[in-house]
C-alpha positions as CSV (number, residue, x, y, z in Angstrom):
1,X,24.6,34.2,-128.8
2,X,21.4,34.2,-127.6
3,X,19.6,36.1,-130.0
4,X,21.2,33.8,-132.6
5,X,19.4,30.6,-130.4
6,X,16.2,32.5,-130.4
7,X,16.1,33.0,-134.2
8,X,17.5,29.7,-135.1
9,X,20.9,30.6,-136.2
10,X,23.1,29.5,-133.6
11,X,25.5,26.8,-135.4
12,X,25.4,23.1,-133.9
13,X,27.7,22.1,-136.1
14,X,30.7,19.9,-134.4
15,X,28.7,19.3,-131.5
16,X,29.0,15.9,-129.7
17,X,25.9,13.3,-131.5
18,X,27.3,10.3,-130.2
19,X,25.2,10.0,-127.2
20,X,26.2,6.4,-124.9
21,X,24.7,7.6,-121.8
22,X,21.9,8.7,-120.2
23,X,21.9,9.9,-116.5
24,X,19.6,7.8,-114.4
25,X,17.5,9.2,-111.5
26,X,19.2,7.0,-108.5
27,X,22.6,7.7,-110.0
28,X,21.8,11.5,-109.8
29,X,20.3,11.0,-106.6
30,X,23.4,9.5,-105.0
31,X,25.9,11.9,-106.4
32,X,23.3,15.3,-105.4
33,X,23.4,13.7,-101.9
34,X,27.5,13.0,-101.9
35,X,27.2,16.6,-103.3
36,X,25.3,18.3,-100.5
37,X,27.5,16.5,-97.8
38,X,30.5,17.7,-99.2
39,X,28.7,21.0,-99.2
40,X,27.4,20.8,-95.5
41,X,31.1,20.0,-94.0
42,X,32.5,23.3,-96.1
43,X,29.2,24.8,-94.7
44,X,28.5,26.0,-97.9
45,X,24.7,24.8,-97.6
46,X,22.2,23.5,-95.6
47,X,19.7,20.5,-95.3
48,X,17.8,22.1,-97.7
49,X,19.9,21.6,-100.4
50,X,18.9,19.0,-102.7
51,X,15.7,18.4,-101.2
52,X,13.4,17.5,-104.0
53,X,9.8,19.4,-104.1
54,X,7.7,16.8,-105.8
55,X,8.7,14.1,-108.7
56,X,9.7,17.0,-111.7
57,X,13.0,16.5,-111.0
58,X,12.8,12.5,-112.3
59,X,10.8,14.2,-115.3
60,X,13.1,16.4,-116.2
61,X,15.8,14.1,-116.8
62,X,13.6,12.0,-119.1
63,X,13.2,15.1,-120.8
64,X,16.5,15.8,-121.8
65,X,16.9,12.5,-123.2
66,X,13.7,11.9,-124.6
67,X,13.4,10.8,-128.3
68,X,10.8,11.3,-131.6
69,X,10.7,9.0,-134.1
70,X,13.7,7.3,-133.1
71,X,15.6,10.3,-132.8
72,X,16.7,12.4,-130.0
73,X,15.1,15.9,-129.7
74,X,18.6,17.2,-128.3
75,X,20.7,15.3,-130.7
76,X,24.3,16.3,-129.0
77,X,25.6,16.0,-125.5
78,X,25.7,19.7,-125.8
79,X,22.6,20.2,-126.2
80,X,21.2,18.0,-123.8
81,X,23.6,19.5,-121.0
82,X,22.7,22.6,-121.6
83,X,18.7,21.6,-121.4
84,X,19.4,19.8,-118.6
85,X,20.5,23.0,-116.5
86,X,18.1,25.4,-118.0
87,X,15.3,22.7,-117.3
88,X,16.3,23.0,-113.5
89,X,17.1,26.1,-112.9
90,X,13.7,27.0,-114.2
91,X,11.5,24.3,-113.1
92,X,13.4,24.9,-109.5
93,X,12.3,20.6,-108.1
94,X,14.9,21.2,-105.5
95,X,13.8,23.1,-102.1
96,X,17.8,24.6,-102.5
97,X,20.8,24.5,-104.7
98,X,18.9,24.3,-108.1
99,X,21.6,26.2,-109.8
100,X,24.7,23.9,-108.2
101,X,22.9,20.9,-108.8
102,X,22.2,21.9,-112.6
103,X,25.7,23.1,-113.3
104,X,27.0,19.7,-111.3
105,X,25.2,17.9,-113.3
């Protein structure tokens, strides 16, 4: 599968285009904090967890939804979803729990 991404042939087709929502940044800030005390009274984490680094993390959800020439540039929720993780897991702007907080998201 991901050799077909790589090359371009991974089929999109059926994949969800109606986008209605966008994740805002104090939304995602408010459910990564509910998040890391539900994790901190199963002590599954620490403070740490969902501290943000610097700003990327706001950035990175702009990215996922951003748009050229009045189109999006991940046209499906799919798509976007998937983005969204890989952007954070990669770009690590949380001190902890980039991984949970991606796949929560």
């Amino acid at each position: 599968m991901l050799n077909r991404y790589d090359s371009n042939k991974l089929e999109t087709e059926g994949l969800t285009e109606n986008i209605t929502y966008e994740i805002k940044y104090a939304e995602a800030k408010a459910v990564i904090a509910e998040l890391k005390q539900q994790l901190i009274a199963r002590k599954e984490a620490s403070g740490l967890f969902g501290n943000e680094k610097d700003q990327s993390f706001e950035g990175t959800l702009q990215n996922v939804v951003q748009t050229f020439g009045g189109d999006y540039v991940y046209p499906s929720i799919e798509e976007q979803a998937a983005h969204l993780l890989y952007f954070i897991i990669k770009n690590h702007p949380f001190s902890d729990g980039n991984k949970r907080i991606g796949a929560f998201l």
